[in-house]
C-alpha positions in Angstrom: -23.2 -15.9 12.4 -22.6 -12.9 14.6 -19.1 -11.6 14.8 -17.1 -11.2 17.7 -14.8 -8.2 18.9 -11.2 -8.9 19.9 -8.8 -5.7 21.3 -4.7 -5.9 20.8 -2.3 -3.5 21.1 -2.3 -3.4 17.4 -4.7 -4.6 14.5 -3.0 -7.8 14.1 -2.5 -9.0 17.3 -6.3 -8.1 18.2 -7.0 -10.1 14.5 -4.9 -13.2 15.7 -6.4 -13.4 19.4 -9.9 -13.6 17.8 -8.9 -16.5 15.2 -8.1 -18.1 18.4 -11.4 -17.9 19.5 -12.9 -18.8 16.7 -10.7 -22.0 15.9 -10.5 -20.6 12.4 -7.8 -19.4 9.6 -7.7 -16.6 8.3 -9.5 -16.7 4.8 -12.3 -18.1 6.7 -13.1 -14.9 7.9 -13.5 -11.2 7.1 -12.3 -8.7 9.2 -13.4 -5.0 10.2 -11.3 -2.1 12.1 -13.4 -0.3 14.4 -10.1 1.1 15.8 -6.6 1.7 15.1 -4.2 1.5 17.5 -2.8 4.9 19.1 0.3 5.3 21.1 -0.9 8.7 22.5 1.8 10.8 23.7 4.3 9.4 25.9 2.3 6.9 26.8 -0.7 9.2 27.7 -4.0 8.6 26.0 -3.0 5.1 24.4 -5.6 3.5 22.8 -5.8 -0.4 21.7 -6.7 -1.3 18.5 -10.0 -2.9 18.1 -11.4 -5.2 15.4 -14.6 -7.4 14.7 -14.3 -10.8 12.9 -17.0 -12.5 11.0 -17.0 -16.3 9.3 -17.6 -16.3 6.1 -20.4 -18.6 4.3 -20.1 -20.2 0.9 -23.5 -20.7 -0.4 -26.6 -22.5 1.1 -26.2 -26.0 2.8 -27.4 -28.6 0.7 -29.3 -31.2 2.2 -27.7 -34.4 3.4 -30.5 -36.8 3.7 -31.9 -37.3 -0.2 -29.9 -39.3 -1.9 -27.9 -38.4 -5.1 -29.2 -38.1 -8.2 -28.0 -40.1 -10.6 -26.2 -39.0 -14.0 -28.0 -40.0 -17.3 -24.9 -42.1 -18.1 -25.8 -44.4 -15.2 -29.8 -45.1 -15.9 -28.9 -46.2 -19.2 -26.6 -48.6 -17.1 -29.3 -49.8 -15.6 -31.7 -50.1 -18.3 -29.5 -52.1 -20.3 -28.1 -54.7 -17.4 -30.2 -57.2 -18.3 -29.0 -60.5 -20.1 -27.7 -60.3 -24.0 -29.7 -62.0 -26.4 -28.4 -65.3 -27.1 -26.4 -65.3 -23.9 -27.0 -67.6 -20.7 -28.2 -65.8 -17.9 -26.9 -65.7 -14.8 -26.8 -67.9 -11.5 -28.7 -66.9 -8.6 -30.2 -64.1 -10.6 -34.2 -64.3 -10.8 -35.8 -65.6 -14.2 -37.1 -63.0 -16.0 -40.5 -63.4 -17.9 -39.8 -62.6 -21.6 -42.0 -61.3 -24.0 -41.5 -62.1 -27.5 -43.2 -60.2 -30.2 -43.8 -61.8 -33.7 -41.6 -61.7 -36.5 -42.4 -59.2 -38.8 -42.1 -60.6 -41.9 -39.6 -60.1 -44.2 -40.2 -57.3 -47.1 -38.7 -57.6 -50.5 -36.2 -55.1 -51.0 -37.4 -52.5 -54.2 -35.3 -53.2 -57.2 -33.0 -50.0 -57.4 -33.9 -47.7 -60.3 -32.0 -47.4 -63.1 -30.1 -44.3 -63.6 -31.4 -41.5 -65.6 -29.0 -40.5 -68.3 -28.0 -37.2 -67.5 -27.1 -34.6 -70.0 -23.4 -33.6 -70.3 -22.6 -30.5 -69.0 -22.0 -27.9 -72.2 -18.6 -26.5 -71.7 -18.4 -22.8 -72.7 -15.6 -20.9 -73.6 -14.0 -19.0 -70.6 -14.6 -15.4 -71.4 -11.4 -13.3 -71.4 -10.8 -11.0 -68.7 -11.5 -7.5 -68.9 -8.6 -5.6 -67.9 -9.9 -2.5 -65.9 -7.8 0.1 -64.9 -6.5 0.7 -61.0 -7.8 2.7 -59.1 -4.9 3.8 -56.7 -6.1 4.3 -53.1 -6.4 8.1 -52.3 -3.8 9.1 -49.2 -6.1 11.6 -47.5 -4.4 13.9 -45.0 -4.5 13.2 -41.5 -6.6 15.6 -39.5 -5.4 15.9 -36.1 -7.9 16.3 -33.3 -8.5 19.8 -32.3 -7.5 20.2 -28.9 -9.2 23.2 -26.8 -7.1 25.4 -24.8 -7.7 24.3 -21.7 -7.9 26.8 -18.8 -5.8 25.7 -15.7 -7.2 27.8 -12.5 -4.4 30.4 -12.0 -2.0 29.3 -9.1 -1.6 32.3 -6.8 2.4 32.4 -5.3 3.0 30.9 -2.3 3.6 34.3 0.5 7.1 34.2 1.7 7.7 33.3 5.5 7.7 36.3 7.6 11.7 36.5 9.1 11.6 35.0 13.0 11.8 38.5 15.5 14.7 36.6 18.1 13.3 38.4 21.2 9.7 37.3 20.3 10.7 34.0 19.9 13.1 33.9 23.1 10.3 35.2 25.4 7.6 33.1 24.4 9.3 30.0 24.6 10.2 30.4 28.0 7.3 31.0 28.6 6.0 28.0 26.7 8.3 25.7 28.2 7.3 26.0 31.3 3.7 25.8 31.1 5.0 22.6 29.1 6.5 20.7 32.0 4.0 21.9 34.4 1.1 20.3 32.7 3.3 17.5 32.2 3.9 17.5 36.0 8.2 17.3 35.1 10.3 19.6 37.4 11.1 22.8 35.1 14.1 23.2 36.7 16.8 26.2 35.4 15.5 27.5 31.6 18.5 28.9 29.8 16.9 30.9 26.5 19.2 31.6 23.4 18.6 32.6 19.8 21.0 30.4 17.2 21.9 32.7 14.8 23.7 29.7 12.7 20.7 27.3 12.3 18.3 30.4 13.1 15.9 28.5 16.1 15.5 29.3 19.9 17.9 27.1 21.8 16.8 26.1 25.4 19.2 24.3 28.2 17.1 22.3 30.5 19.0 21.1 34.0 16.1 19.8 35.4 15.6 16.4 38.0 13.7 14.8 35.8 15.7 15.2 32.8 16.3 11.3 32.1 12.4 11.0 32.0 11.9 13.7 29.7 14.6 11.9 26.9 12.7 8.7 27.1 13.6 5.7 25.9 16.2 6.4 22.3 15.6 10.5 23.1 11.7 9.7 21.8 10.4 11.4 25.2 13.0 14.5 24.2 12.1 14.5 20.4 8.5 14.4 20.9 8.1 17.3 23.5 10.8 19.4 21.0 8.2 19.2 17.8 5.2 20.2 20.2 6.9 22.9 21.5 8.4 24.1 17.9 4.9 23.4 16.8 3.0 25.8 19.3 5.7 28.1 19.1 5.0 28.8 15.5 1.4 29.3 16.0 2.0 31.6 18.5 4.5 34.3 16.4 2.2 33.5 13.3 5.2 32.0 11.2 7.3 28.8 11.6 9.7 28.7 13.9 11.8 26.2 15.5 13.0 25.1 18.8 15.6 23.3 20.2 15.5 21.4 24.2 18.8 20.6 25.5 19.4 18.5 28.2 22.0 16.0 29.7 24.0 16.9 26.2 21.9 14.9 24.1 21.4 16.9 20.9 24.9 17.9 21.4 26.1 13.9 21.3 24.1 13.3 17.9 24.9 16.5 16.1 28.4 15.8 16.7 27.7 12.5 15.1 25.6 13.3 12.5 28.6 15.3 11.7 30.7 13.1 11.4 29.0 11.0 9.5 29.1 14.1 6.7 32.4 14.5 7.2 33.3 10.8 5.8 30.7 11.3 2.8 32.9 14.1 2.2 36.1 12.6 2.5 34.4 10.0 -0.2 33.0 12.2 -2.3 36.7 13.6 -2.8 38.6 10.2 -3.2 35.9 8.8 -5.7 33.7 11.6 -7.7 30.6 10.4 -7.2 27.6 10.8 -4.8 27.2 9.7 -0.8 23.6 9.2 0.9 23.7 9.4 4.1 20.8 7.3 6.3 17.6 8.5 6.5 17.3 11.0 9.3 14.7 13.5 10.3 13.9 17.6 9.2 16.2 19.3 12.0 19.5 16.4 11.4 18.8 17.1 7.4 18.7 21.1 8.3 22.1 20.9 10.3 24.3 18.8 7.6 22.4 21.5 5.0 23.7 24.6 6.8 26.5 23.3 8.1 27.6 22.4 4.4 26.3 25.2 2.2 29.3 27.8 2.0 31.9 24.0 1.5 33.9 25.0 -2.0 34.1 21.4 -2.6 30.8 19.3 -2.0 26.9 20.4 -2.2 24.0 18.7 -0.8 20.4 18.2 -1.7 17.4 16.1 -0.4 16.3 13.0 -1.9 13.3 10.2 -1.0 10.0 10.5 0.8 9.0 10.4 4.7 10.9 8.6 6.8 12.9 7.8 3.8 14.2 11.1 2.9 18.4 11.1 3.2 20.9 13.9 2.3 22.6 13.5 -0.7 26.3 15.0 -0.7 27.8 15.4 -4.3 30.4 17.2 -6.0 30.1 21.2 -6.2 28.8 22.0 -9.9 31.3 24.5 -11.1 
């Protein structure tokens, strides 16, 4: 059976609307991605996710119309339905001819032989045993397998970052910027350009009529056009870089609460001795609690977990 295609704004919705189709479950089918889903960016691009869904088959059909074949148990059944010797047979059942064959007759049974006497089995003396000396087993010495040096390909050092030049950075991201929101057909508005000298980045202030747009839904609009723009940026000077969009006071809003978020893990750090982890939160909200933290006599912090997963860690200063 041919499959069939099924599209869905993801993988298993485009997997469920084809079951539906098909009438079927799902272990009665095999499934194949010919495309994942992809949200593009901001909603530009978007492509649905695309699958194909096969039945499976178990085997070759066996034919319906012969009848079974019966199991050796049952012909002997059969074979041996008839009517016991010496036994009536029964009503409404048929006479069945029988034939008798003579009587063999009967043979005399062979007088059984007398035993032979048999000779008596000549005990000998058990010899005594030889007592032999022991041999203790030899404790060889272990040889340990030889083990050739093995020669690693030399790791060549990672070159250091070349340090950010401010002005560089300033001008191209004005720059930047705007051919940004003019491709993106957003009002550019008034660019303010600043260097950060604290958290070492390019700070822009957007006021701008189409601000609200550009933050999206949960500042996902805001966040998204910030890493393409940092992203560029860096290819541009040749050495990473980062960037920072204000608008409406929305990075100002969450660093002040990220903030004081660290502030209680602090405050708990002190009371108790041990360790706070703060929520998972991306690179730049890790960066600010890191520099914001790293001259605090009392408390350090350090970076623990993987991806989306990966949390600040504030503990007590080693002294």
């Amino acid at each position: 059976m041919e499959g069939i295609e099924s599209e869905g704004k993801s993988v298993s919705e485009a997997v469920e609307a084809a079951l539906k189709k098909l009438g079927v479950r799902r272990d009665q089918v095999e499934v194949q991605i010919l495309q994942e889903a992809s949200g593009g960016f901001m909603g530009i691009g978007s492509k649905p996710a695309r699958v194909k869904i096969t039945q499976k088959h178990w085997g070759e059909p066996t034919p319906t119309n012969l009848p079974p074949k019966p199991s050796p148990r049952a012909e002997r059944r059969v074979q041996n339905s008839g009517p016991r010797r010496g036994q009536p047979e029964r009503r409404g059942s048929a006479p069945q001819p029988r034939h008798e064959s003579p009587r063999p007759a009967p043979k005399s049974s062979p007088k059984p032989a007398r035993p032979e006497s048999r000779p008596e089995p000549r005990h000998d003396p058990k010899p005594e045993p030889r007592h032999e000396p022991k041999h203790e087993p030899r404790h060889e010495p272990r040889q340990e397998p030889r083990h050739e040096p093995r020669h690693e390909p030399r790791r060549e050092p990672r070159p250091e970052a070349a340090p950010v030049d401010s002005k560089a950075a300033c001008r191209e991201s004005e720059a930047l910027l705007k051919e940004l929101l003019k491709t993106m057909q957003f009002d550019s508005g008034t660019l303010t350009i600043t260097w950060d000298e604290k958290q070492e980045r390019v700070k822009a202030l957007l006021e701008s009529q189409d601000a609200e747009f550009l933050i999206g839904q949960d500042g996902k609009g805001l966040e998204s056009f910030q890493f393409i723009a940092t992203l560029m940026l860096s290819r541009r000077l040749g050495t990473p870089a980062a960037v920072q969009v204000e608008t409406l006071g929305y990075w100002e809003k969450r660093e002040a609460d990220i903030l004081g978020q660290a502030q209680k893990g602090i405050e708990e750090v002190k009371r108790t001795g041990k360790s706070f982890r703060l929520q998972p939160m991306d690179p730049a909200m890790r960066r600010l609690i890191h520099r914001n933290l790293q001259d605090h006599p009392d408390v350090e912090t350090a970076s623990e977990g993987e991806g989306s997963w990966r949390k600040i860690v504030i503990r007590p200063r080693r002294k």
